[in-house]
C-alpha positions, 0 to 999 in steps of 0.5 A, spaced: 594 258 527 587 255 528 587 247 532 586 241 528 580 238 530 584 232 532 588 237 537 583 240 540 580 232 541 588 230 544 587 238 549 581 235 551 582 228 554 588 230 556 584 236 561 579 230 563 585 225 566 589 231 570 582 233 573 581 227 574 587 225 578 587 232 582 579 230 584 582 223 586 587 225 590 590 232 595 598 230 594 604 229 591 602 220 590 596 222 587 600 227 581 605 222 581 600 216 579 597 220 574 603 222 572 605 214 571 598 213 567 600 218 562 607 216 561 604 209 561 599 211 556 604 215 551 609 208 551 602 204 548 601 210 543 608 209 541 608 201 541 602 203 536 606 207 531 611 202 531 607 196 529 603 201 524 610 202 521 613 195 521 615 193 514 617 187 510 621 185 504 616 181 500 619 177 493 614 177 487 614 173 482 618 178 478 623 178 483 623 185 484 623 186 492 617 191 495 617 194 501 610 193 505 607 193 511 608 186 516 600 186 517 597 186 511 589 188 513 586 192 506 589 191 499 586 191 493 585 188 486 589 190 480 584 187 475 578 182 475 583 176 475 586 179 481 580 180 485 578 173 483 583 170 487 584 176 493 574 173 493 577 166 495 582 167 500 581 175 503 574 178 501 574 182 507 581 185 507 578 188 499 578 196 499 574 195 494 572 192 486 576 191 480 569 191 476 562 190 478 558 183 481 552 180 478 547 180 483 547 172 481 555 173 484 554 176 490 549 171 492 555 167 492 559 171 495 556 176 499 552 181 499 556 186 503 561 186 497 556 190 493 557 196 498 565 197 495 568 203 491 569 199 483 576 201 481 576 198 474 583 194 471 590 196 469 591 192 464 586 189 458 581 193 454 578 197 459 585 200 462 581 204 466 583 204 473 582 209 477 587 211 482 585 217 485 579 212 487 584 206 489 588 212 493 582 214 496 581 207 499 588 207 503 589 199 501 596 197 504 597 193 498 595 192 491 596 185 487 596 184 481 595 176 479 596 172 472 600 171 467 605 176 467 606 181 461 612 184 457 614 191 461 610 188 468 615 189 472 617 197 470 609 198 469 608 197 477 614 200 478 611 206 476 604 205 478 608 204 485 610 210 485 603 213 483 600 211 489 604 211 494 602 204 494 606 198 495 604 194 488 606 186 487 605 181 482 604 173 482 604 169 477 597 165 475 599 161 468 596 154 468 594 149 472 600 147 475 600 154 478 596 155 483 597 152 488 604 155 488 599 162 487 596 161 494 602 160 498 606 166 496 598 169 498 599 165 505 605 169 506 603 175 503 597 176 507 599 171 513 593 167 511 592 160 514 586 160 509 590 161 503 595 155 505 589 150 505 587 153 499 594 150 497 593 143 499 587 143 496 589 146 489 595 141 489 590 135 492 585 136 486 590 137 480 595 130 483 588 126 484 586 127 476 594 127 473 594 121 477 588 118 474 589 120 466 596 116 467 592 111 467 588 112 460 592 113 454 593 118 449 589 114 443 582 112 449 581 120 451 575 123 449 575 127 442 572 133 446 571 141 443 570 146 447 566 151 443 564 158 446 560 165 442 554 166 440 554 161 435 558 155 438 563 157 433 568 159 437 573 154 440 577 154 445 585 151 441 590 145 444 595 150 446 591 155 447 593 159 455 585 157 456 585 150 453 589 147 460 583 143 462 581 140 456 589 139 453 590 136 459 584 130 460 582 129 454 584 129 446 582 137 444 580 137 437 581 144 436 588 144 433 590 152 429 597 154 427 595 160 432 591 159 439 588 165 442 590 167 449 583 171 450 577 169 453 574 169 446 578 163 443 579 162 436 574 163 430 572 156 427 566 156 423 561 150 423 564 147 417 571 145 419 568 143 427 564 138 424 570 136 420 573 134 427 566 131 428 568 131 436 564 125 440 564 130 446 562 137 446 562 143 453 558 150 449 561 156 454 554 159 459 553 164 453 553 159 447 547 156 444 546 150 449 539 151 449 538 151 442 543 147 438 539 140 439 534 143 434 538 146 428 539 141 422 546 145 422 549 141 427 545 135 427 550 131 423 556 132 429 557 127 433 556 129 440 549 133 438 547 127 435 548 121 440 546 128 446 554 128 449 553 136 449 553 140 456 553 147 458 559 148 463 557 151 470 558 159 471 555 162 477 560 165 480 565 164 475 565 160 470 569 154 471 573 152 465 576 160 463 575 166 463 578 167 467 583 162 466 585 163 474 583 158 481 576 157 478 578 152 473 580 147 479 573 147 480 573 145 473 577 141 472 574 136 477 568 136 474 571 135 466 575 130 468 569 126 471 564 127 465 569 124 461 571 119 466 565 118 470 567 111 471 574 112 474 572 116 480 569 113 485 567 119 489 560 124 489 561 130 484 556 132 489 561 133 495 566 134 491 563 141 488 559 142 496 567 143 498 570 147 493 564 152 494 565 152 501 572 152 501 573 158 496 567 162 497 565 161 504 558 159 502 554 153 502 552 150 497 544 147 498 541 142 493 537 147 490 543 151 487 547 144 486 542 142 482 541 149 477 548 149 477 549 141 474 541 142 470 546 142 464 553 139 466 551 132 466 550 126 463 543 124 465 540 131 464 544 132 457 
């Protein structure tokens, strides 16, 4: 049988100790001494085994009980929602992408992060999630987080026993979630980033609840949040992207039906200037840029008084899609928008820390003022 390249690398060094300690020393001491170094050297190795197969038990927010290892270097994402989150509190332990970054993302969040293997997604349209590549890559883990779905728990049973490959799921479903998301991350990844992440998340929604118990219900802003090509989609109260707006403001989209996806619900132009809303948030690829000069939209409200935005979106827009972590960040935002007096506070520290914090960058006052250019008063 012909050597592995790993034995005959072992054969070797194990030659160069022996002749080493024969060339130090004529007698027994000498052989007795590197005799003690390599017995030395054999119990690090089998520390090292040991702790390579440590483990642990870890509940996921399914209750189901996975095994995995009690250091958790190298995971991977499920899907966009879960790489999302893993970018914000553990970018350097990804073994690769859900989906491709923009170049304006990885300005953001790094460049490195161009150079990982994309392993697509379990779950959405796509489907198309590669495991061969993902066991390739040898994550210790894969997390799948969001809103958990009808069959998840045997899905990941299944998917577990694919891979070889301990698979968990956390619950992201709303606002309130997030902080309770990244706890479950900080004991998961034994990540003191992620428990500030938690404290931050938990500060930022308490300090804006607190603030919307102070304006009744019949003084909140009439607002619509209006996403297409057309502006004529519209994310509607209930609906599980709407959390911002149903939380601080009147959401004048009300269907007997709310959209869960990120396209919202079809409304149509006539029945938007029926609810006639006084504010109005148009999603990154809407017609911000051009709905001012139709005639068609003149007579609404909000384009007529120029109460209209554009919500910021680089890396991730920050009211929804996703509806995840990134809508703390809007979440801030809209609530000062449509209470700019309430807060006492600049929106311009405010927006520098959540960019630090949860990307790692930065933020200059160039890229602070490209990402307001359409998001406040005075530029609307």
């Amino acid at each position: 049988m012909k050597a592995t390249d790993g034995a005959r690398a072992a054969l070797s060094r194990r030659a160069v100790v022996l002749l080493a300690c024969a060339a130090l020393a004529l007698g027994g001491a000498g052989l007795a001494g590197c005799a003690a170094g390599q017995a030395a050297g054999g119990d690090q190795a089998s520390e090292q085994t040991s702790e390579q197969a440590a483990t642990r038990t870890f509940t996921d927010s399914l209750g189901r009980e996975v095994e995995i290892p009690e250091s958790v270097e190298r995971v991977a994402a499920s899907g966009p929602v879960a790489q999302q989150v893993l970018l914000t509190v553990a970018p350097e332990r990804m073994v690769g992408l859900s989906s491709q970054l923009t170049e304006e993302q990885l300005a953001y969040l790094g460049e490195d992060l161009a150079d990982l293997p994309v392993f697509g997604q379990i779950y959405g349209g796509k489907g198309d999630f590669n495991r061969e590549a993902v066991a390739a890559a040898d994550p210790q883990v894969v997390i799948d987080v969001g809103e958990p779905k009808d069959g998840i728990a045997e899905e990941l049973d299944t998917l577990q026993d694919q891979l070889g490959v301990p698979c968990v799921h956390l619950d992201s479903t709303d606002l309130t979630s997030y902080a309770d998301l990244y706890e479950e991350l900080a004991e998961l990844l034994g990540s003191d980033h992620a428990r500030e992440l938690a404290d931050y998340c938990r500060n930022a929604y308490d300090q804006v609840a607190s603030v919307m118990t102070e304006v009744p219900e019949d003084q909140r802003v009439r607002a619509a949040y209006l996403i297409g090509d057309t502006g004529t989609n519209a994310m509607a109260r209930g609906g599980f992207q709407s959390g911002i707006l149903d939380m601080v403001c009147d959401n004048v989209v009300e269907v007997d039906d709310p959209s869960s996806s990120g396209k919202g619900n079809e409304i149509g132009l006539e029945q938007i200037a029926l609810w006639d809303p006084d504010l109005i948030v148009f999603s990154d690829d809407s017609i911000y840029d051009t709905v001012g000069d139709d005639p068609a939209w003149a007579g609404i409200s909000a384009i007529k008084s120029g109460t209209y935005f554009e919500v910021p979106a680089t890396p991730y827009n920050w009211m929804s899609m996703p509806a995840s972590v990134n809508q703390i960040m809007g979440l801030q935002w809209f609530a000062r928008l449509c209470y700019p007096d309430r807060f006492d506070d600049d929106l311009r520290d405010v927006v520098g820390e959540y960019y630090r914090l949860f990307y790692g960058h930065e933020l200059t006052d160039e890229e602070y003022a490209e990402l307001m250019a359409k998001a406040t008063r005075s530029a609307s």
